[in-house]
C-alpha positions in Angstrom: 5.2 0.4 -3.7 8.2 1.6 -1.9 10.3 3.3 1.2 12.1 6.3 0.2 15.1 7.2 2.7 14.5 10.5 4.5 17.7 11.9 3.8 19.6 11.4 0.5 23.6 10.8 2.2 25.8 12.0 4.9 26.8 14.9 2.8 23.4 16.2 2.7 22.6 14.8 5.9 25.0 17.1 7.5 23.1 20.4 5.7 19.6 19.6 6.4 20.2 18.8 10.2 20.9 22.0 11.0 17.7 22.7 10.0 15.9 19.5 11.5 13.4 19.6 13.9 12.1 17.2 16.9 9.2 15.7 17.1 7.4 13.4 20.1 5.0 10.7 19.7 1.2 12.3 19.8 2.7 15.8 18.9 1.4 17.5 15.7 3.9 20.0 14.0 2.8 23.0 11.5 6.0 22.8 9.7 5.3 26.1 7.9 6.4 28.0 11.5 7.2 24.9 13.5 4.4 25.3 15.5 2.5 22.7 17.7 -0.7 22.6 17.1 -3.8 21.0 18.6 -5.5 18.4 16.4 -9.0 20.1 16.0 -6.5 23.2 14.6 -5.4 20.6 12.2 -8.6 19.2 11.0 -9.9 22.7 10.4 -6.7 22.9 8.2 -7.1 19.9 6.3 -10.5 20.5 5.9 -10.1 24.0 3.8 -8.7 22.5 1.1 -10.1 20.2 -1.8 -7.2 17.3 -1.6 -5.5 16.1 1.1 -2.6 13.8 0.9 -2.2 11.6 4.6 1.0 9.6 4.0 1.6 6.0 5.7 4.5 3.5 6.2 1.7 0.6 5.4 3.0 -2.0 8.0 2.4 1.0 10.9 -1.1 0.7 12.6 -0.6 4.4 14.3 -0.3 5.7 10.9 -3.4 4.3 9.6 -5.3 5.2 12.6 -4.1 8.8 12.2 -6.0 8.8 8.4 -8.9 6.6 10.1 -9.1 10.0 12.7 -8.8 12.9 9.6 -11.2 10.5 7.6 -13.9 10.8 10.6 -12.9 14.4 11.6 -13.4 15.1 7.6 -16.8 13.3 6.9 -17.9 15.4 10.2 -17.3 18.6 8.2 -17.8 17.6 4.8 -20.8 15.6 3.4 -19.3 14.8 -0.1 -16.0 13.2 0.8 -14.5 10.4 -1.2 -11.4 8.6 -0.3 -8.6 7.5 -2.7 -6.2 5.0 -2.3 -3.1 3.8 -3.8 -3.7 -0.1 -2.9 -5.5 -0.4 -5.3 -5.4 -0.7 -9.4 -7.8 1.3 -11.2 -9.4 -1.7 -12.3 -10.7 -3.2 -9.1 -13.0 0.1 -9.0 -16.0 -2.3 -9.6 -15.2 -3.9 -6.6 -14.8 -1.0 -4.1 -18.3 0.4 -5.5 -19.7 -3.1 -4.3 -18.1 -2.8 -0.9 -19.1 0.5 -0.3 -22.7 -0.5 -1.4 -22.8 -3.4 1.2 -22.9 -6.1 -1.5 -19.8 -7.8 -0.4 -18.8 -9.9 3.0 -15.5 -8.6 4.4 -13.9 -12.3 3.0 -15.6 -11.9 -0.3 -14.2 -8.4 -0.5 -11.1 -9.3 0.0 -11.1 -12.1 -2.2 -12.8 -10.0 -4.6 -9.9 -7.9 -4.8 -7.2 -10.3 -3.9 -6.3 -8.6 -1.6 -2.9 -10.6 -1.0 -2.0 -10.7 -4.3 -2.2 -7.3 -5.0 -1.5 -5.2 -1.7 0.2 -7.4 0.6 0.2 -6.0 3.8 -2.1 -7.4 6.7 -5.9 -6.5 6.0 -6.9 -5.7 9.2 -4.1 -2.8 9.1 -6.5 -1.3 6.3 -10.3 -2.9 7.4 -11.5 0.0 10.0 -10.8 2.3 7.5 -12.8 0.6 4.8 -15.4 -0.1 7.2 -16.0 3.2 8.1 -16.2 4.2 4.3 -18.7 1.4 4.0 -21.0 2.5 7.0 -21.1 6.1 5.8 -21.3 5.3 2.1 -18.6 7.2 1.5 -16.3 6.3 -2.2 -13.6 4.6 -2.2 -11.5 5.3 -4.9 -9.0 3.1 -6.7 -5.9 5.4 -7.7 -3.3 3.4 -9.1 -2.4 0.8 -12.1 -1.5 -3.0 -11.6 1.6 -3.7 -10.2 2.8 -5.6 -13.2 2.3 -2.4 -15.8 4.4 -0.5 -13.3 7.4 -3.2 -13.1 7.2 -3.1 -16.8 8.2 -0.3 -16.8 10.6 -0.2 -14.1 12.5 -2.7 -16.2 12.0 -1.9 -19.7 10.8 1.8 -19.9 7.8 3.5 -20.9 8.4 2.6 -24.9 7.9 -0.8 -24.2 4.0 -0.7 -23.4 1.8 -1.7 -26.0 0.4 1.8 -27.9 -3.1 0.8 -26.7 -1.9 0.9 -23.0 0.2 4.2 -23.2 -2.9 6.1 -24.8 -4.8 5.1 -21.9 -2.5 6.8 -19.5 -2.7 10.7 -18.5 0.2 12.8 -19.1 2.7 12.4 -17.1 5.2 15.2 -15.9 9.0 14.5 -15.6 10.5 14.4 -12.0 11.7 17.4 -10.9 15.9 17.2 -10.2 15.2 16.9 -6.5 12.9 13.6 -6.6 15.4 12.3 -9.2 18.3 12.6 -6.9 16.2 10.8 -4.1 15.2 8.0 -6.4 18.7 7.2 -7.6 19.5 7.1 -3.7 17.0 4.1 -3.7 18.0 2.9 -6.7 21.5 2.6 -6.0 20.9 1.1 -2.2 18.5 -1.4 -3.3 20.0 -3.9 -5.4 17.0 -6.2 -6.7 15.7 -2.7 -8.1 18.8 -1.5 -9.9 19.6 -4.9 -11.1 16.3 -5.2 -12.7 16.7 -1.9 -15.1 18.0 1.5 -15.5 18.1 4.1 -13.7 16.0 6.0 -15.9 13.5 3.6 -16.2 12.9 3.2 -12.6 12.4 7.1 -12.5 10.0 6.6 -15.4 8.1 3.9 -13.3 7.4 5.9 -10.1 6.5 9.1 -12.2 3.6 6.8 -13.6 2.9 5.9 -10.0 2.4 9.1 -9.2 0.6 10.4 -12.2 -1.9 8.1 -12.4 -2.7 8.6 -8.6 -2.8 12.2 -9.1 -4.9 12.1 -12.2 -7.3 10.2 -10.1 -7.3 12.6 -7.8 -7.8 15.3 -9.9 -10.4 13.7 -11.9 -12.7 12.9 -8.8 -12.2 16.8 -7.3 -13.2 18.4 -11.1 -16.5 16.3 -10.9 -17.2 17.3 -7.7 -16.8 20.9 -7.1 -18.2 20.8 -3.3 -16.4 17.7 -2.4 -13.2 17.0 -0.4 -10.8 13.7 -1.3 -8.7 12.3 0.9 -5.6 10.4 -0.6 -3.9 7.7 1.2 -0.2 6.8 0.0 3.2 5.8 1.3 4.8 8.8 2.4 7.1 8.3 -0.2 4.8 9.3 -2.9 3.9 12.3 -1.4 7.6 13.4 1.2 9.1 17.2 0.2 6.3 17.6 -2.1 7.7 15.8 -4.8 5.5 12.8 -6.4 1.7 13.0 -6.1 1.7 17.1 -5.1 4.1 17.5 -7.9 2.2 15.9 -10.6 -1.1 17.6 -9.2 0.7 21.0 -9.2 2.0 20.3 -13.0 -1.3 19.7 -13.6 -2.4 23.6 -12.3 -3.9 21.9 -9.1 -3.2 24.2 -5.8 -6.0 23.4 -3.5 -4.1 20.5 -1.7 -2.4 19.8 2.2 0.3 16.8 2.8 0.0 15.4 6.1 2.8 12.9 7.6 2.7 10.4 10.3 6.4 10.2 11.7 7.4 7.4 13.4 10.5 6.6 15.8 14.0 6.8 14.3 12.2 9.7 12.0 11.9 11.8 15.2 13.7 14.4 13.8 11.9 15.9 10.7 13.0 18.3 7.9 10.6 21.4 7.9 9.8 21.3 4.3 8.8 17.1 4.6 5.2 18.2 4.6 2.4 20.8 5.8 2.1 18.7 8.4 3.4 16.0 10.3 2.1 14.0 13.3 4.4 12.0 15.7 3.3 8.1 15.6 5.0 5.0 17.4 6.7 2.5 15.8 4.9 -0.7 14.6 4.9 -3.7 17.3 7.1 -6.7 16.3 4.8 -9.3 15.6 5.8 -12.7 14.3 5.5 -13.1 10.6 2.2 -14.9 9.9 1.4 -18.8 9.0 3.3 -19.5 5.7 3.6 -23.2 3.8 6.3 -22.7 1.4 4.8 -23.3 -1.2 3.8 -21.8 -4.8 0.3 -22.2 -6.0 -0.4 -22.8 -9.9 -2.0 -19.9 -11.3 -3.6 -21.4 -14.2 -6.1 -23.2 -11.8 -9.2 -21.2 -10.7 -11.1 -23.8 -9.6 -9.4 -24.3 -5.8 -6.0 -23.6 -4.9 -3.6 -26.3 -6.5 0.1 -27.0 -5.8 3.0 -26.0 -8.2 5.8 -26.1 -6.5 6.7 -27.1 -2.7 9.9 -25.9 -1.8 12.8 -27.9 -0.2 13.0 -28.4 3.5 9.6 -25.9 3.6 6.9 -26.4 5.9 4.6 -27.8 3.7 7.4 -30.4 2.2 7.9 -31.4 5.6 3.8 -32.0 6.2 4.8 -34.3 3.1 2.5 -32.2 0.2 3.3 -32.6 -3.3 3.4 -30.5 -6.7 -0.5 -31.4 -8.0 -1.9 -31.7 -4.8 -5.3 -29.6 -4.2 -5.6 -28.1 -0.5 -9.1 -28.3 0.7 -9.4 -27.0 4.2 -7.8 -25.4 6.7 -8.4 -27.2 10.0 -12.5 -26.5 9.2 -12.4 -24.0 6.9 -12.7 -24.0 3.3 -10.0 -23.0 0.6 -12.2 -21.4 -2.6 -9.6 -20.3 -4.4 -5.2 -19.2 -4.2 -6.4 -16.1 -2.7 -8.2 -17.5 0.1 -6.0 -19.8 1.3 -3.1 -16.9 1.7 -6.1 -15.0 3.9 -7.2 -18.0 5.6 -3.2 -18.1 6.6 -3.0 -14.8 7.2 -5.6 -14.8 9.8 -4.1 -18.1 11.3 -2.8 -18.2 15.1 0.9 -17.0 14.5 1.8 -19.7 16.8 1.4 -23.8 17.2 0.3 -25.3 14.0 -2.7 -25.6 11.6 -4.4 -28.6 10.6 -4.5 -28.9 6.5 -7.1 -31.1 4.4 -5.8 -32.1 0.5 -6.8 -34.1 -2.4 -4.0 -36.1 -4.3 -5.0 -38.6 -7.0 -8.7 -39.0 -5.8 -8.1 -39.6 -2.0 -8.3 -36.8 0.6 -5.8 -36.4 3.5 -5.1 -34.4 6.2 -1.4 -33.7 7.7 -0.7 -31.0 10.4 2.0 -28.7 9.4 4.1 -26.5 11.7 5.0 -22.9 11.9 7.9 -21.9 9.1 11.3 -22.1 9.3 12.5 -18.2 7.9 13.9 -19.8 4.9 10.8 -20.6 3.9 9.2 -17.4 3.1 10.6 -17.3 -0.7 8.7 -14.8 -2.8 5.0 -15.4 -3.9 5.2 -18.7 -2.1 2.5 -19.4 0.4 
């Protein structure tokens, strides 16, 4: 999961403004003539082709309720539709088919999948979109791999997976020169990526990405000859037709149409960025949500038990310990690590929560205050 820069450098920069274009919030571009288009003109677009790709910067609610409006448009048109997502690891595929069936609360869902652990982003930026797939019964396809077997690679390289793993995987086509260049522009501006492996490596990494996703893709339109999927990724994965349409076109599949929200200080936008692009607002500031500062032990499954509790952190302040077990959150019950971060994340972002723990036998309760910013440490809670 990433943000790619738009432009590579002021060098380049400088070439592809000539040939930029504006866009306004709630205008829809055909970039092909640089048209503006009505969006019924659009849907009817989209839906003449097999796979369409609707990009997303996944902290923007505008750009998720542009794919929540093409998913709708598209299930109006199509009865077979299926729709694909990067959020989540092949794996978890189980999971979405229970969703979809009506098997699973919205809680246990999200539990189910650890949702927290393994996406990140606020749920309810994601939930109307799932909800609709669930009262339409349409599929909801998992498109990616775990998160860990990608930052293997990204620091190690493809030749360090076990055998067993790599013969598991699709083929996977090299980037082309363009995307290379782009990556190395994130690679080189990020420094927690290029200090944690080569350059290469990190090129081998997101061509994984996006060959699994694509594969995905792929496999779901073969078996269904009649059917339309729509994939949702970071517009990253799918900007100037590199990553997910390259690897489908490697893979001798045409039948596909990007579309882009484009938010804010991307108001200007290259004419080759996509088929399409659609002019969004920026996300709302909104403060961060209800955090501890804390790290949870995850050899426990039985509750959610402290491992660490950092130093001048919310919850060391509320006085918890390393070994304590959190029970409640003012009434609410903590089942597991994963449902206390979505207990949190659902908290009042202001004020202060009330928290119920166990520490040698004897219950407690403290209250415990909104976080101080240096208390959002990585995977801490």
């Amino acid at each position: 999961m990433f943000f790619l820069p738009l432009m590579l450098g002021a060098a380049i920069l400088q070439v592809a403004s000539m040939h930029m274009m504006p866009i306004r919030d709630h205008e829809i571009l055909r970039l092909s003539d640089q048209t503006v288009i009505r969006e019924e003109q659009l849907v009817t677009a989209l839906a003449g082709h097999r796979i369409v790709l609707i990009g997303e910067a996944h902290d923007n609610p505008a750009h998720h309720a542009v794919q929540l409006k093409m998913i709708q448009a598209l299930h109006a048109r199509h009865r077979e539709l299926a729709v694909a997502l990067e959020m989540f690891p092949r794996s978890l595929q189980p999971q979405l088919d229970r969703w979809v069936a009506g098997e699973l609360s919205e809680n246990a869902f999200l539990d189910g999948v650890e949702w927290y652990f393994t996406w990140g982003f606020d749920a309810e930026l994601y939930m109307p979109i799932f909800r609709f797939a669930r009262e339409r019964r349409i599929p909801l396809l998992a498109m990616n791999l775990p998160r860990e077997t990608v930052g293997k690679v990204r620091r190690k390289g493809m030749a360090e997976l076990d055998i067993s793993l790599r013969d598991t995987l699709p083929p996977i086509c090299p980037a082309s020169l363009a995307y290379r260049l782009r990556l190395e522009e994130v690679f080189n501006a990020h420094e927690m990526i290029s200090k944690s492996g080569k350059f290469d490596h990190f090129v081998e990494s997101q061509t994984l990405w996006d060959g699994v996703m694509a594969d995905t893709l792929r496999n779901w339109s073969r078996s269904h000859p009649h059917g339309v999927v729509v994939g949702l990724a970071g517009t990253g994965h799918l900007l100037k037709g590199h990553g997910i349409p390259h690897q489908l076109r490697q893979r001798g599949v045409e039948d596909l149409v990007t579309l882009l929200p484009w938010t804010g200080a991307d108001s200007w936008v290259d004419p080759d960025a996509a088929d399409y692009v659609w002019g969004t607002p920026a996300a709302p500031e909104s403060p961060p949500p209800m955090r501890l500062g804390v790290v949870l032990d995850e050899r426990r499954s039985d509750g959610a038990w402290l491992k660490e509790v950092g130093e001048e952190s919310p919850g060391a302040r509320a006085g918890l310990k390393a070994g304590d077990q959190l029970l409640r959150l003012d009434d609410l019950e903590i089942r597991s690590r994963h449902a206390l971060v979505r207990l949190l994340n659902d908290m009042p972002r202001d004020g202060r929560i009330r928290l119920s723990y166990r520490r040698d036998g004897q219950e407690r309760e403290v209250f415990v205050s909104r976080p101080t910013p240096e208390s959002h440490a990585s995977r801490s809670q």
